[in-house]
N, CA and C of each residue as an Amber inpcrd file, in Angstrom:
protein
   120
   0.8360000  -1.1830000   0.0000000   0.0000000   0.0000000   0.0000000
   0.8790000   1.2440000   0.0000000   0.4470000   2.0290000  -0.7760000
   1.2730000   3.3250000  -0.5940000   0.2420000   4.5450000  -0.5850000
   0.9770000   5.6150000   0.1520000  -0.2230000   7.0640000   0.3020000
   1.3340000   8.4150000  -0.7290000   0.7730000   8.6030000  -1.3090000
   1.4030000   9.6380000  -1.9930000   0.9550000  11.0740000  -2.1930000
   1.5620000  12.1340000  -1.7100000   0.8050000  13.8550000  -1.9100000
   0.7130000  13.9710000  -3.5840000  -0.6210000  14.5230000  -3.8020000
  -0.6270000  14.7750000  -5.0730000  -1.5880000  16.6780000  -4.5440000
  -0.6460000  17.5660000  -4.4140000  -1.0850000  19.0290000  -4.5950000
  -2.0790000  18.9830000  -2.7340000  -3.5210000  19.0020000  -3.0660000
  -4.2930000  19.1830000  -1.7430000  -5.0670000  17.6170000  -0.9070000
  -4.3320000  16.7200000  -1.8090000  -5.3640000  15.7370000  -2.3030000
  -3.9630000  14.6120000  -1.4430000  -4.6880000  12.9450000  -1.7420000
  -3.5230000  12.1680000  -0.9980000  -3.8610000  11.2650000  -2.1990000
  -3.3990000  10.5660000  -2.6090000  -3.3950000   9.0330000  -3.4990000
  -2.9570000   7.9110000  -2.7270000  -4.2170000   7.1800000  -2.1070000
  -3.8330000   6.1410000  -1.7240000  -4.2460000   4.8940000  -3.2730000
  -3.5310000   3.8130000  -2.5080000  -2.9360000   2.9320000  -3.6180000
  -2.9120000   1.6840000  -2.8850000  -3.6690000   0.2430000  -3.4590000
  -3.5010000  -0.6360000  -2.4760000  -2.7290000  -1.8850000  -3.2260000
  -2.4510000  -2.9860000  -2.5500000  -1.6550000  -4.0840000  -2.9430000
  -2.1170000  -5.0940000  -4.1450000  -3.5220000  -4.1810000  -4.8190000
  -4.3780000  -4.9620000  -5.8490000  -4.8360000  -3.9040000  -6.6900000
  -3.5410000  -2.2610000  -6.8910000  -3.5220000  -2.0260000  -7.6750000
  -4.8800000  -0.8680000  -7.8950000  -5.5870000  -1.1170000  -7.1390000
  -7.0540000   0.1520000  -6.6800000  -6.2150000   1.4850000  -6.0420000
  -7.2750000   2.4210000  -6.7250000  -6.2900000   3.4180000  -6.0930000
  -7.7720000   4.1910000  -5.6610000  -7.6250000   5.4890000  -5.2610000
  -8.5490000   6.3660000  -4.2450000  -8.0100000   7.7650000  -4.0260000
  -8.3580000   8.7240000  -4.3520000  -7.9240000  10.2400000  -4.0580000
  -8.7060000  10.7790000  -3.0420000  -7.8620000  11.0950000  -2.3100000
  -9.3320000  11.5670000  -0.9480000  -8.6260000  13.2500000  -0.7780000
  -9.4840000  14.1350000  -0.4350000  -9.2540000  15.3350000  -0.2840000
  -8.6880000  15.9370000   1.4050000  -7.6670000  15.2390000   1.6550000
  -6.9480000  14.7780000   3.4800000  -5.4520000  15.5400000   3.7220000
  -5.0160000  15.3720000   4.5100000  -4.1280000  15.3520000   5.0600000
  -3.9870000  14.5360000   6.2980000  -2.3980000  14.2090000   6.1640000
  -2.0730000  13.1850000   7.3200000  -2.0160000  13.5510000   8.5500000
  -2.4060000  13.2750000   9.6720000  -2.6090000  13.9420000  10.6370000
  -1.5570000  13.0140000  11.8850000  -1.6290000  12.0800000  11.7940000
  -0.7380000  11.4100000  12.8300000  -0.5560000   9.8940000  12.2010000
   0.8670000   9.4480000  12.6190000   1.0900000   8.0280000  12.8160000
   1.1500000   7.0670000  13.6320000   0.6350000   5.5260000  13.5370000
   0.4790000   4.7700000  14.9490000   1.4460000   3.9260000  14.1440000
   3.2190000   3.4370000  14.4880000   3.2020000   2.5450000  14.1810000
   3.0730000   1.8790000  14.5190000   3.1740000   1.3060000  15.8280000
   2.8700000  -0.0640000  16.6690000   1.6770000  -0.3940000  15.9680000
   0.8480000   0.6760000  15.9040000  -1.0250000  -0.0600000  15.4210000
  -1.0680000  -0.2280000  13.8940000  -0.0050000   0.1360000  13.1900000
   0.4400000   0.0850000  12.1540000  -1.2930000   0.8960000  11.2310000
  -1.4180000   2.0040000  11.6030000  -2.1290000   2.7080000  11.1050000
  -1.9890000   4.1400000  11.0480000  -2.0530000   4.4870000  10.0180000
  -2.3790000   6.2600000  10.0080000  -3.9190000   6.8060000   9.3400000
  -3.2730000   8.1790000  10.6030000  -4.7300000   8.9450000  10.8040000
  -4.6210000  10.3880000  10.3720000  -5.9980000  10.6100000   8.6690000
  -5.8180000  11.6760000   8.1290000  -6.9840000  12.5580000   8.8610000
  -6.6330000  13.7450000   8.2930000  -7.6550000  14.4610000   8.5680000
  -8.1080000  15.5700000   7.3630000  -9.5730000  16.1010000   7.1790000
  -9.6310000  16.6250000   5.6960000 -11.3630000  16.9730000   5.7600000
């Protein structure tokens, strides 16, 4: 999975090749919970 900045926007991208533009910003990282948290 990858999250990439594209301008105001984020491009997430998953391991099957689907992708998703959400209008976010990253707001914090959990790695232990191995999750991140946007906000937008």
């Amino acid at each position: 999975d990858t999250i990439e900045p594209d301008g105001d926007n984020l491009l997430i991208c998953n391991i099957f090749g689907e992708q998703k533009v959400v209008k976010a910003s990253i707001h914090s990282l959990s790695l232990v919970d191995h999750k991140i948290y946007l906000k937008g």
